[in-house]
Backbone bond lengths (Angstrom), bond angles and torsions (degrees), N, CA, C in turn:
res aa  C-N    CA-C-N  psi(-1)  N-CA   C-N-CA  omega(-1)  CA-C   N-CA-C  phi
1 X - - - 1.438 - - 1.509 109.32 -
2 X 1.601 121.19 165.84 1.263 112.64 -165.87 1.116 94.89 -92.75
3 X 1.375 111.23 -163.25 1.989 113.39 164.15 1.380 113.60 -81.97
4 X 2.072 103.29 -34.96 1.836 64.59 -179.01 1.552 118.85 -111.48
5 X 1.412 116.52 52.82 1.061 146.39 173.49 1.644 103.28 -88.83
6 X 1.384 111.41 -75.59 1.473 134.15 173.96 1.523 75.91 -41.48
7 X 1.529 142.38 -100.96 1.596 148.29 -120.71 1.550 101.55 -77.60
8 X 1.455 121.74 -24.48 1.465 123.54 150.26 1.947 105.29 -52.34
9 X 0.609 124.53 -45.59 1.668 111.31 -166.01 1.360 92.11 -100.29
10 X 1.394 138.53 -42.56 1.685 114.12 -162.80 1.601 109.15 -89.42
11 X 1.099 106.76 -12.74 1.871 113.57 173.41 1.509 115.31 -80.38
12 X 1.240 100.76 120.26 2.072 93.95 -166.36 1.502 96.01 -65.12
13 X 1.374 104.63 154.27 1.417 125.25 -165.98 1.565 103.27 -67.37
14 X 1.246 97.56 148.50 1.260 111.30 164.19 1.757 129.97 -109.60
15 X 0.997 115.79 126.77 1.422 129.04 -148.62 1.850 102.16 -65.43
16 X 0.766 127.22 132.47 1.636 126.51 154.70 1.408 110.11 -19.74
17 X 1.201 93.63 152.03 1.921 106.88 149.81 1.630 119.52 -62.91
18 X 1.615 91.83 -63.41 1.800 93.33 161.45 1.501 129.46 -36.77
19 X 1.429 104.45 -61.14 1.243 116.97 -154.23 2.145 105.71 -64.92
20 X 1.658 89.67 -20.43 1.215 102.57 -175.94 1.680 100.22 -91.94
21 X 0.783 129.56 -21.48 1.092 128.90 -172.60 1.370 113.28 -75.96
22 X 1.612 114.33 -33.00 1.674 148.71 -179.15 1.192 92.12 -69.92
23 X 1.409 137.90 -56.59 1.539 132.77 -156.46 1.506 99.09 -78.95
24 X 1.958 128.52 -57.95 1.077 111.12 155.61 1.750 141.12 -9.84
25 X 1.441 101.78 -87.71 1.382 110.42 175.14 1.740 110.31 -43.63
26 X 1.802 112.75 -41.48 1.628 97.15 166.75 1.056 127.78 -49.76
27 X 1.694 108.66 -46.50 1.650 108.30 -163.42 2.235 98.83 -62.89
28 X 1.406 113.14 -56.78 0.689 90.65 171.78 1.454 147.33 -66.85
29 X 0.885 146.31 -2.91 1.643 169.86 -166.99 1.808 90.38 -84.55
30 X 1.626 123.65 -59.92 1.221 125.13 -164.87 1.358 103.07 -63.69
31 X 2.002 124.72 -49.28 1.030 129.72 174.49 1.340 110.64 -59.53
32 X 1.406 141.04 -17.89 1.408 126.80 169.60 1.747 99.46 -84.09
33 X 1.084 96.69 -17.84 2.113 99.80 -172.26 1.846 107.33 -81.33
34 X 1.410 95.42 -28.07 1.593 100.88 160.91 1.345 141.74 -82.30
35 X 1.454 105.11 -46.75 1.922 119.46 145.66 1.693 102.18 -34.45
36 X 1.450 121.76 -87.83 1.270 111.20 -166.72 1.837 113.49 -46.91
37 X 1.175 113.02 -40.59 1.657 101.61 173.72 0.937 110.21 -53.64
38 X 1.680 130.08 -58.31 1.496 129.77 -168.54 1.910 98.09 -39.97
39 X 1.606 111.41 -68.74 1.113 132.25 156.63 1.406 117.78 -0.21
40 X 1.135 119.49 -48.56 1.582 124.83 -154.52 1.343 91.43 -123.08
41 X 1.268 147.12 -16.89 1.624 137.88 135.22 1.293 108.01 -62.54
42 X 1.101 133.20 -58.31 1.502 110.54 171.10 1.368 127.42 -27.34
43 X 1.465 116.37 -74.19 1.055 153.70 -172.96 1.808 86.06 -42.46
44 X 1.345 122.93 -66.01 1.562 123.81 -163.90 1.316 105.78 -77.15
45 X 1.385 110.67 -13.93 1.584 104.81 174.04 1.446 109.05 -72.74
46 X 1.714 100.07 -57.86 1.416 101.87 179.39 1.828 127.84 -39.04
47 X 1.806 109.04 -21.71 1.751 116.40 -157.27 1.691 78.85 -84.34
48 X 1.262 105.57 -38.22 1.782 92.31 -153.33 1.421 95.57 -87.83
49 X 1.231 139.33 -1.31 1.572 128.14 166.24 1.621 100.54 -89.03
50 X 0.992 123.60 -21.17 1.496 119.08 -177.92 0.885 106.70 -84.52
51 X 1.884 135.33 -46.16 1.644 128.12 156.92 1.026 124.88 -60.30
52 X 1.376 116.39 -12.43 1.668 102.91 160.67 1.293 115.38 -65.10
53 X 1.152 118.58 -59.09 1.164 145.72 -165.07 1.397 106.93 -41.30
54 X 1.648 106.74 -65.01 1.504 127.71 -177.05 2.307 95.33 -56.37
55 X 0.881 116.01 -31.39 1.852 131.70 -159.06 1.758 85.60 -79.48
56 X 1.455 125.35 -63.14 0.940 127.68 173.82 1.722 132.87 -44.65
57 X 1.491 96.15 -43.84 1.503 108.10 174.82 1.944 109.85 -78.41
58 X 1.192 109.55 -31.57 1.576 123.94 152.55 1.363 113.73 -30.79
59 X 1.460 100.56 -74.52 1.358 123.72 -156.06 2.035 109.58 -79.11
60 X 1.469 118.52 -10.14 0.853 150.58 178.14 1.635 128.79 -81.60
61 X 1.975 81.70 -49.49 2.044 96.33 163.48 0.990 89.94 -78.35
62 X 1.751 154.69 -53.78 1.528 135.95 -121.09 1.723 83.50 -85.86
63 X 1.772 110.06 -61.13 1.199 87.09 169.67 1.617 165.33 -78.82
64 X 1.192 85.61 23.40 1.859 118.17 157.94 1.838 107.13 -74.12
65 X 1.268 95.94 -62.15 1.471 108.57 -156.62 1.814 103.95 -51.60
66 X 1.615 99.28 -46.84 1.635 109.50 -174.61 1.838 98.58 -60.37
67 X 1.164 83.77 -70.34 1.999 84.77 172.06 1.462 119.81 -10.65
68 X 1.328 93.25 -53.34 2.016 109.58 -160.89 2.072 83.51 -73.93
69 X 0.559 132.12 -72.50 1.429 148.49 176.14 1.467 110.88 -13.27
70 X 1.322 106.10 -81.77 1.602 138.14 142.80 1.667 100.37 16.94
71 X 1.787 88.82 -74.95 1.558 128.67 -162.15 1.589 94.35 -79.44
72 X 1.087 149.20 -66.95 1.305 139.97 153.80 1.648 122.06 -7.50
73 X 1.360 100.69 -64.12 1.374 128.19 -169.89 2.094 94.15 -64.97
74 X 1.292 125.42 -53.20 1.062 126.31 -159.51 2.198 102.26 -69.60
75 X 1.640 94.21 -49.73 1.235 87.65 -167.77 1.790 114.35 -82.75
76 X 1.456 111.94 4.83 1.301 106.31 143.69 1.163 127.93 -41.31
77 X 1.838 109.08 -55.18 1.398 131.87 -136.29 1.809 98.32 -78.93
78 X 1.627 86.36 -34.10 1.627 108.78 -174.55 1.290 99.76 -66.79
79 X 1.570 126.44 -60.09 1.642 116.38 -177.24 1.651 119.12 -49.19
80 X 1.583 116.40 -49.45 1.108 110.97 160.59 1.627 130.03 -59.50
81 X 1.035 146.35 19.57 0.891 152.37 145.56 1.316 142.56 -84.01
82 X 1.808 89.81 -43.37 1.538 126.39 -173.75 2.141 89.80 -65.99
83 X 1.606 103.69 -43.90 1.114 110.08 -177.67 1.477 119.17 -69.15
84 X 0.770 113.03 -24.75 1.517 123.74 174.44 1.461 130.39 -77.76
85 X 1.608 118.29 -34.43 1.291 131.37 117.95 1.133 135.95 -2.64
86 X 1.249 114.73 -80.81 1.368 145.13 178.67 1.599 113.32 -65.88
87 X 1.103 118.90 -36.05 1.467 112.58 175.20 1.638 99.81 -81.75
88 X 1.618 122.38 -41.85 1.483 107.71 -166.91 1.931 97.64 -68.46
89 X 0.964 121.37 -34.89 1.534 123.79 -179.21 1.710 86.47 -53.40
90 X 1.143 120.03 -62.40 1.770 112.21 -158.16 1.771 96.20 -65.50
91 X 0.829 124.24 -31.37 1.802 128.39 -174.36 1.371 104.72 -71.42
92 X 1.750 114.43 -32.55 1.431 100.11 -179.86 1.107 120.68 -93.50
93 X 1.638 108.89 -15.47 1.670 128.39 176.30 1.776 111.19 -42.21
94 X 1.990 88.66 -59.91 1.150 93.34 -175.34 1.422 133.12 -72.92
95 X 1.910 101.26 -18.08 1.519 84.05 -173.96 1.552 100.14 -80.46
96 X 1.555 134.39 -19.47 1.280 134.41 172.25 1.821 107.86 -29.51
97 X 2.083 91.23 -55.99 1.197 103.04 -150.44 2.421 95.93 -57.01
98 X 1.532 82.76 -41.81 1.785 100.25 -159.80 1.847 103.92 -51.28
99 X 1.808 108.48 -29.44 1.346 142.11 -179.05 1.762 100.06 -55.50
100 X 1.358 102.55 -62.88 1.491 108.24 -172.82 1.342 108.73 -82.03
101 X 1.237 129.99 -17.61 1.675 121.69 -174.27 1.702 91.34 -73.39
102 X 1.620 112.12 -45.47 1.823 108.47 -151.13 1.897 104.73 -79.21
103 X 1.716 100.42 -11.70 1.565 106.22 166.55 1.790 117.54 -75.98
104 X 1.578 100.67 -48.13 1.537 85.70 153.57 1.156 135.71 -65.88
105 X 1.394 121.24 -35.41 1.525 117.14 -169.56 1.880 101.66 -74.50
106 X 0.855 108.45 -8.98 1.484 101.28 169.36 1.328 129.91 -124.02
107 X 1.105 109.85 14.38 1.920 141.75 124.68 1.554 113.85 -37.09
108 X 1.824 105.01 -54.78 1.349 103.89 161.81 0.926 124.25 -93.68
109 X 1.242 123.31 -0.13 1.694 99.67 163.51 1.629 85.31 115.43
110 X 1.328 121.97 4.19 1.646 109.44 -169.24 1.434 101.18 -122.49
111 X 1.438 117.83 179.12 1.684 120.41 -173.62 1.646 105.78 -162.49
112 X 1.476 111.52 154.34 1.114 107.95 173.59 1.596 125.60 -90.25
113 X 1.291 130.46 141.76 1.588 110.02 -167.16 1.423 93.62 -103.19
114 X 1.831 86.03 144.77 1.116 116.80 -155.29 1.538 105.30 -118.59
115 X 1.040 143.83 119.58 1.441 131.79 -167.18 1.427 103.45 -101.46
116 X 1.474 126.38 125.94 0.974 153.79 167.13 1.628 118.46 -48.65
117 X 1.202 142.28 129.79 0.996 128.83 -173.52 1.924 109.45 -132.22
């Protein structure tokens, strides 16, 4: 065999122009295939922090809105009460008041008629 027969086979090969050119365009192609992934986790990170976000401010009015309601609902509860109060105070006022008229009127000697039932 010649020498550079022998130095063709014992010298590790050397790659094409093409073939090098092929591995290039891979490496880069994957690094654009990795940018866009990074890319597209970003991108999905960013939707679900923004629907939280938007879920939170949701969840934030609803619980405002019930609150206000709540508070509606309570100071009803309060007027009716406040009213209820207020009439037994006027019910006891008067029978006090009806109490002290029939002690005077029979101070004088007088009474209210009362019909028997």
């Amino acid at each position: 065999m010649s020498k550079e027969t022998t130095l063709k086979f014992e010298q590790p090969a050397q790659p094409s122009k093409l073939f090098q050119t092929y591995l290039k365009n891979l490496k880069a192609y994957e690094s654009q295939l990795d940018k866009n992934e990074d890319q597209k986790m970003l991108d999905q990170k960013w939707l679900r922090d923004e629907w939280l976000e938007q879920s939170a401010i949701k969840l934030k009015a609803r619980a405002m809105k019930n609150e206000q309601k709540q508070l509606v609902h309570e100071m009803k509860m309060v007027a009716k009460a406040n009213l209820l109060v207020r009439r037994r105070a006027l019910a006891l006022r008067l029978e006090t008041d009806r109490q002290m008229y029939e002690k005077e009127l029979a101070s004088l000697g007088k009474a209210f008629h009362k019909e028997r039932l």
